[in-house]
N, C-alpha and C positions, 0 to 999 in steps of 0.2 A: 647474554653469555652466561653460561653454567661456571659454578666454581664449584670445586670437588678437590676433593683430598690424593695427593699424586705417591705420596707416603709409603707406597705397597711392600707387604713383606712377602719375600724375595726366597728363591730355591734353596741361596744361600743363610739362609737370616733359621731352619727348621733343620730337625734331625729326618734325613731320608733314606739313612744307609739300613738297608732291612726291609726295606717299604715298598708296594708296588706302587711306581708311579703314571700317571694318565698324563702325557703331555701334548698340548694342541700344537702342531709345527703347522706354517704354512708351508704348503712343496707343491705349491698350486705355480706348479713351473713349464715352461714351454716345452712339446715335446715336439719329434721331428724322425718321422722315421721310427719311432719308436725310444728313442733314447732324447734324455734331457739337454737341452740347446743351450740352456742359462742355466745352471746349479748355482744361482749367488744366494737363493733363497734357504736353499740345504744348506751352504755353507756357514752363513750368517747361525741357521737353529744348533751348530756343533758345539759351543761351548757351552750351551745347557744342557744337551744330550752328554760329552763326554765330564761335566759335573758331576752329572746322575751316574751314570759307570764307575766313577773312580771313587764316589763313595757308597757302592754299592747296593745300590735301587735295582731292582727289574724296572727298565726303560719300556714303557706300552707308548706307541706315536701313532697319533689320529690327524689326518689331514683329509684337506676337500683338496679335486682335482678336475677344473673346469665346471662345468654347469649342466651333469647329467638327469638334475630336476626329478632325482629318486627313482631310475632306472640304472640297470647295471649297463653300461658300453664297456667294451673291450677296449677301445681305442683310448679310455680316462682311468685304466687298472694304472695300478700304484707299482709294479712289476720294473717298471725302467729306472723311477726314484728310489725304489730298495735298492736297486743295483748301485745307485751311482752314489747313495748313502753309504753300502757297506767299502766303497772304493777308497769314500774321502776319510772313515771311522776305521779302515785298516783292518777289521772284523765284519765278521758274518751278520748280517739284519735279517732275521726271521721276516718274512710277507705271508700274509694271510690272504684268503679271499675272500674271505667275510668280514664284518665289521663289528656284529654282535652276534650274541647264541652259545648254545654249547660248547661247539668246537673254539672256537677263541676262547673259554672263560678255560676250558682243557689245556691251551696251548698257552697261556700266561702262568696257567699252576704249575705248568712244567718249565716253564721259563729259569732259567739260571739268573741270581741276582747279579749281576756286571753287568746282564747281555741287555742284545735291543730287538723287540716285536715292535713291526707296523702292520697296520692296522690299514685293511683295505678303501678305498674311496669313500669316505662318511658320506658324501653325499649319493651315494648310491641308494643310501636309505630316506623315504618318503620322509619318516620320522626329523632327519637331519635340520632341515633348513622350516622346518612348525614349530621347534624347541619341544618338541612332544617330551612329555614328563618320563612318557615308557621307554623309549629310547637313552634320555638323559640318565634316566635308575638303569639301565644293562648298562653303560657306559659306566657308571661310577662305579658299580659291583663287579670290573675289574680291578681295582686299585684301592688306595689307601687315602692318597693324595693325586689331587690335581692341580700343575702346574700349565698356565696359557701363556704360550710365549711366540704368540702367531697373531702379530701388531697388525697384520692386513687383514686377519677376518676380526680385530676387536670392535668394529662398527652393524657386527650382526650377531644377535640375537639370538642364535641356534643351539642344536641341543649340545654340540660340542663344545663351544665359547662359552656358553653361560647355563646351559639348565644343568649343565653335571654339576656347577657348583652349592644346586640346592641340597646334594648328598654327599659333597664330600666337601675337605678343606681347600680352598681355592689360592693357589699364591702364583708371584712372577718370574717368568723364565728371565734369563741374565738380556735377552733381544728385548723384552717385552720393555724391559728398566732402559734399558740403551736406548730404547725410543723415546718415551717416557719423557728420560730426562733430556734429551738433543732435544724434539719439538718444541719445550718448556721453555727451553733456553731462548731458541726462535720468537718467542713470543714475550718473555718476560724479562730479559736478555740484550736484547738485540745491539747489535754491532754497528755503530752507523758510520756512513750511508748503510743502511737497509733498502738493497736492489729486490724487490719482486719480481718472476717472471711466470707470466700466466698465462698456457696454451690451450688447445685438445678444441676438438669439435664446437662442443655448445657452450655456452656462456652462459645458460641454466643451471649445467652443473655446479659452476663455480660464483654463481650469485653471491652467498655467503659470506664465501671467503674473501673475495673481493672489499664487500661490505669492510670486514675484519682488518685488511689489509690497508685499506684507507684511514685506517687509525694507528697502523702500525707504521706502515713502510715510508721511506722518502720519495721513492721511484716504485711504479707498478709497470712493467714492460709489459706489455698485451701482444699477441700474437696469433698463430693457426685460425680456424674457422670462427672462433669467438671476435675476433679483432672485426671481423666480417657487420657483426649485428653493431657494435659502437660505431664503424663509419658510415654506416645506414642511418644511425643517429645524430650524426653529424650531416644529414643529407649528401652524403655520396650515393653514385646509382652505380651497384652491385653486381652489374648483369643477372646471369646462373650461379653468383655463388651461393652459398649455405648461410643464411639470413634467417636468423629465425625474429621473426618479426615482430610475435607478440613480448619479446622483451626487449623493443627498440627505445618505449617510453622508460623502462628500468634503467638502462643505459646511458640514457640523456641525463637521467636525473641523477647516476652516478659521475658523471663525466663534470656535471655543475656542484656536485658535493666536492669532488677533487679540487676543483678552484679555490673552494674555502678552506683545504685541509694543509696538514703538514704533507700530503702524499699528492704528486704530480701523476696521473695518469699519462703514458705517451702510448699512444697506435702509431701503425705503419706510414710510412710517408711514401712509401713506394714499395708497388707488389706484383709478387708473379703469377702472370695468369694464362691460363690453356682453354683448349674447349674438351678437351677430356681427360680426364684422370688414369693415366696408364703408363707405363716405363717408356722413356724417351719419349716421349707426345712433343710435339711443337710449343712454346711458350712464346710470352713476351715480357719483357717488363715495363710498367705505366707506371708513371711519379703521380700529377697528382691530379691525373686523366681520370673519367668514369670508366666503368669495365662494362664494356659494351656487350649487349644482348650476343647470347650466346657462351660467352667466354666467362670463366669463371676464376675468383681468387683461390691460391692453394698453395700458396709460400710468401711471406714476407720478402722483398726485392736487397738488392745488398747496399741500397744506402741505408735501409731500417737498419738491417744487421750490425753496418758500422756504428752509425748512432748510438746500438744498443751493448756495441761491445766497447765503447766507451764509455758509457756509464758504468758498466761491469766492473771495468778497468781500475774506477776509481772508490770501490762497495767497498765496505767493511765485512760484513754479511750479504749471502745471496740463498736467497730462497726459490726453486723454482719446479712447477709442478704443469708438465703438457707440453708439449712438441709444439714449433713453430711453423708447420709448415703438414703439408702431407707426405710426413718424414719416409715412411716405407714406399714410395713410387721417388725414384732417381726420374727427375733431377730435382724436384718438389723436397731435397732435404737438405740443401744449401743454406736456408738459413737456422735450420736447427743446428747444421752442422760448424758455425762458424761460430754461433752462443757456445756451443759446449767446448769449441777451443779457447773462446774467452773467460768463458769459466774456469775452465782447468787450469787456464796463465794465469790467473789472478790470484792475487794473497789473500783474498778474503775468508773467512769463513764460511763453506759453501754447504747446502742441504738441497739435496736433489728428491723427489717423490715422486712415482709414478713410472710404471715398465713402459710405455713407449720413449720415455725419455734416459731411462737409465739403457736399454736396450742402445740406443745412441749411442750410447759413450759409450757402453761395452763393446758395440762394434768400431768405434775411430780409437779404442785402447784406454782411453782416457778416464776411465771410473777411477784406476787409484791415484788421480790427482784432485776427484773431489772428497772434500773432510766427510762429509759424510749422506749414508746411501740410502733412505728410508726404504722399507720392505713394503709398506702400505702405500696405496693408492687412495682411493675412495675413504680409507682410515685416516690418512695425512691430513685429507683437507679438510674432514669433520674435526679431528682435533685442534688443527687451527682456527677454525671458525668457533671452537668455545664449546662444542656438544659435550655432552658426558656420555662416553662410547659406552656399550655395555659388557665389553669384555673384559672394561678395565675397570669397571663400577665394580665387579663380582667378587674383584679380590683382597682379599684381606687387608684390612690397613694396617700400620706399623699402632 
């Protein structure tokens, strides 16, 4: 595990009023139709944006939108989140449609200090996601100062997050410090019981953390597609589900760490299974039956779910990052759906990561019953694993 200095000086902590500032916002938000479906990402970056206004900075916002891999699409312009920025800030937000050049270095000289420019899709440029040095220099030769306060891209390395900070002074937006200081807590903190709850796909993604977690937690609730490879390692037979095989021997060998630790691994005890993955498909549920060729796991069954919202019930702290289930096909989202009303009943101290799961609660309403809502995904779980992200290496320490 990385130890590093979390100390960082802050938007607040510098004199910005007179200043043009560069600030990285994440607004890498879902769109639908053309217009933004979840704004909690913009909302979460307005108390650093309306900081910067009220002490009179010219506001420059640089964000990535989707994975256009340094081509321009129409379908990833930044055009619907200026809208629905200048809706929530009550004023006009200049949209450009370029990112660097002439014309942008033109439109921020004329920029009025209170006001706010955004800055076209960064990743539309090739330069973006290389950290190309030429990209990071037109990037910093708009402004004075750069503040990153975009915690879900602080685990890459781009020329937005971190090569602007070889030219200009780099500090932390007031989201960046909110994360900061909430995941620290998680980790250095913690509230016991410390409930884990760990979903999504592969259980490669989350090797790491898991690791981490077995040092931390009391309880790790296992769930979605990952739960899948640890009852393979348990010799269950899987059918068609999503096994991934070569970390079946990783699995075993964590499931026998947990024996000796302070942290109980629990899997599903019963699961819901189909033969195809599609809205209303036929299910079944099997307790502690094999899943027969053919048919596949793709939700945790609702004895898991009580199980696991009894534990919930009685957590101090609950940390949880990945859907249990294959939440977006109805009926495959029963047992996510029943965690996040457990969650949200509970008095514990809650920390949610990750948009298919914060998506959840924002659809059954329930997000402002949890304490709190991380913006990072892939950032979350590197910083719980002990990485030293590089967005947040770049800035200043106190």
């Amino acid at each position: 595990m990385v130890v590093f200095d979390l100390a960082k000086v802050t938007v607040q902590d510098i004199e910005v009023g007179g200043k043009r500032v560069l600030v990285r916002v994440d607004f890498n938000v879902p769109l639908i139709g053309g217009e933004v479906k979840d704004d909690t990402r913009i909302r979460e970056a307005l108390p650093t944006i309306r900081y910067l206004l009220n002490h009179g900075a010219k506001v420059i916002l640089a964000s990535h939108l989707g994975r256009p891999k340094g081509e321009v699409k129409a379908e990833l312009r930044l055009d619907p989140v200026a809208g629905r920025l200048s809706e929530l800030l009550n004023e006009p937000v200049i949209k450009l449609d370029q990112v660097v050049g002439d014309s942008v270095a033109a439109a921020v000289a004329t920029l009025k200090y209170g006001a706010v420019l955004l800055l076209e899709n960064v990743r539309f440029e090739k330069g973006e996601e290389k950290n190309d040095p030429q990209m990071s220099r037109q990037l910093a030769e708009l402004a004075d100062l750069y503040v990153n306060d975009a915690f879900g891209t602080a685990h890459r390395a781009h020329a937005s997050t971190v090569g602007v900070a070889d030219f200009l002074p780099a500090v932390a937006g007031l989201l960046m410090i909110k994360e900061i200081e909430t995941l620290t807590r998680c980790i250095d903190n913690p509230g016991r019981p410390l409930v884990a709850i760990l979903g999504g796909a592969k259980v490669s993604d989350k090797m790491n953390v898991i690791r981490r977690f077995l040092q931390l937690a009391d309880w790790l609730l296992i769930g979605g597609g990952m739960a899948n490879t640890f009852l393979a390692a348990q010799g269950c037979a899987l059918g068609d589900s999503l096994v991934e095989s070569e970390r079946i021997a990783e699995a075993k060998k964590m499931l026998e760490d947990s024996a000796k630790s302070r942290c109980r691994i629990l899997l599903p005890e019963d699961l819901l299974i189909t033969r195809e993955i599609k809205a209303d498909s036929p299910y079944r549920i099997i307790g502690d039956g094999a899943v027969e060729e053919g048919w596949k796991a793709v939700d945790i069954g609702p004895g898991t779910a009580t199980r696991y919202s009894r534990i919930v019930s009685e957590a101090q702290m609950i940390i949880w990052n990945g859907p249990l289930g294959v939440y977006e096909v109805p009926p495959f989202h029963r047992g996510t759906e029943t965690l996040a009303r457990a969650v949200a009943r509970s008095d514990a101290y809650s920390v949610v990561g990750g948009g298919d799961v914060v998506a959840a609660l924002e659809s059954l309403g329930l997000s402002g019953e949890i304490s709190f809502i991380s913006t990072g995904g892939g950032a979350t779980l590197e910083f719980w694993e002990g990485r030293e992200l590089p967005g947040i290496k770049i800035l200043q320490e106190k």
